[in-house]
C-alpha positions in Angstrom: 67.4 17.5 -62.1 70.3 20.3 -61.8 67.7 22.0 -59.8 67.9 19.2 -57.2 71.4 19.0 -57.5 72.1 22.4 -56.7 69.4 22.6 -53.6 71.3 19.2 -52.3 74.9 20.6 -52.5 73.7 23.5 -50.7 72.0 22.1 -48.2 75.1 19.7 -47.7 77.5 22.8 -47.0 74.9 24.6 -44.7 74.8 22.2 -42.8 78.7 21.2 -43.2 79.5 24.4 -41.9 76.7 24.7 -39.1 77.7 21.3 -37.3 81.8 21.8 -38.0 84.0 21.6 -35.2 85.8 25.0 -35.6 89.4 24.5 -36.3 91.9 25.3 -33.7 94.6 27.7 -33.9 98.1 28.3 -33.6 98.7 28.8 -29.8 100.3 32.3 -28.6 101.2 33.1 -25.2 99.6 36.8 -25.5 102.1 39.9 -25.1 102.8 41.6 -22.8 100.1 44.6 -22.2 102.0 47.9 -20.7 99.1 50.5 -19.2 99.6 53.8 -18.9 97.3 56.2 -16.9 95.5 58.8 -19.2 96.2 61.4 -16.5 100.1 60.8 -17.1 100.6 60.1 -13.3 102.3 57.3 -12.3 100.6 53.9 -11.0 101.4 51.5 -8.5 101.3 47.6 -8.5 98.0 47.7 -6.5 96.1 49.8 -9.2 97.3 47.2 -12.2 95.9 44.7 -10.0 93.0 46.1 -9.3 91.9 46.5 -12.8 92.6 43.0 -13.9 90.5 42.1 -11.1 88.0 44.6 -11.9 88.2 43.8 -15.5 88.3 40.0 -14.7 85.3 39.6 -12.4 83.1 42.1 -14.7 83.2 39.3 -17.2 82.9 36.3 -14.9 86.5 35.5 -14.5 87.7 34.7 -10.9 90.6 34.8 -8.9 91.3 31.2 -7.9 94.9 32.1 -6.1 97.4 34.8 -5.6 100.9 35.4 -4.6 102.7 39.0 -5.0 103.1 39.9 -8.6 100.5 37.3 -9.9 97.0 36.5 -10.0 95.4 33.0 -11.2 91.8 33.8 -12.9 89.7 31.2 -14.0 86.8 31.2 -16.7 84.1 28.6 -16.9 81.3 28.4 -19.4 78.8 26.6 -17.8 81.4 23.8 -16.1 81.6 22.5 -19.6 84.1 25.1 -21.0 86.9 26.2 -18.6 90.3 28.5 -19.2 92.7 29.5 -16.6 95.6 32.0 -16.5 98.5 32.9 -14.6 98.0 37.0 -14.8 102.0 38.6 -13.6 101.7 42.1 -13.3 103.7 45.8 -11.8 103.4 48.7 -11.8 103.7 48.7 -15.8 101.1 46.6 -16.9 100.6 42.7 -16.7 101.3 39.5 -18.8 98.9 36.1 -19.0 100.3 32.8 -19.3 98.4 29.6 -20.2 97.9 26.9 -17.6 95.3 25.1 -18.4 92.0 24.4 -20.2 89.0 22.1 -20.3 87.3 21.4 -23.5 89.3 23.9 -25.6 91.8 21.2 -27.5 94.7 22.4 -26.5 97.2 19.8 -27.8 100.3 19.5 -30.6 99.3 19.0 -34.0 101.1 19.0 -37.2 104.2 19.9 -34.4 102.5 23.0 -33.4 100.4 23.4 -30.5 96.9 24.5 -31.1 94.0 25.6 -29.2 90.2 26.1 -29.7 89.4 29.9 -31.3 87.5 30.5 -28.0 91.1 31.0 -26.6 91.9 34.2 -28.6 87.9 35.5 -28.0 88.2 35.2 -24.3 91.9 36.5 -23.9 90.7 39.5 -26.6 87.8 40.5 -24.0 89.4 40.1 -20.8 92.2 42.4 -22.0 89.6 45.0 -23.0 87.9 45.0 -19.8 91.0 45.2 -18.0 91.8 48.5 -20.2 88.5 49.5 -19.5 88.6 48.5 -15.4 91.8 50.8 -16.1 90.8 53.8 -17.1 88.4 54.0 -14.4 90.4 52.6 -11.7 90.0 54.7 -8.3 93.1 56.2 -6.7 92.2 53.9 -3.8 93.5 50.4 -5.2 91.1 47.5 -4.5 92.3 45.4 -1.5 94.0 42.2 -2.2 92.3 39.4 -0.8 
């Protein structure tokens, strides 16, 4: 009998776990991200640019609109799943605000707002392809659309 017991309790928090909603989190605004050019020259607001949008588009992201100064990308996980950001940037590095989401719960709870993990993941990656897009961003900026 404590044989079956055990089996059933572990079999009930398997599968618990496997069809849980994951819990959202606190909602950050991420910091600001300074870059810096590993050959200590100087960079202009063209190059930052051009490696979010290198960075950006290498994981999917697009540019939905742009004004000087700030770029609008947009994420979407097969239409289901969908993030977008307000990206400023200079000539010192760039800064994302939230603007909207599909399918991520963003929403106040417990008066704090909250958002899907998937948030953090996807701001995490597109920072480090932006680093990436960076570090091997020609001299010759990309041209702004």
């Amino acid at each position: 009998m404590m044989k079956h017991s055990l089996i059933a309790v572990s079999l009930t928090l398997a599968l618990s776990s496997h069809f849980a909603v994951a819990a959202p989190v606190v909602f950050k605004e991420p910091t600001a991200v300074v870059l810096t050019r590993a050959d200590g020259q100087p960079q202009s607001k063209a190059m930052v640019r051009s490696a979010i949008v290198a960075g950006a588009s290498s994981l999917g992201w697009q540019v939905i609109a742009e004004t000087p100064e700030k770029l609008t990308l947009k994420y979407s996980k097969g239409g289901k799943i969908e993030l977008t950001l307000d990206t400023s940037y200079d000539e010192k590095g760039y800064q994302f605000k939230y603007v909207s989401s599909l399918n991520l719960d963003y929403g106040m709870r417990n008066g704090e707002m909250t958002i899907h993990r998937t948030y953090e993941r996807w701001v995490i990656n597109l920072q480090k392809h932006i680093l990436m897009a960076q570090m091997v961003t020609p001299a010759q900026p990309v041209a702004a659309n």
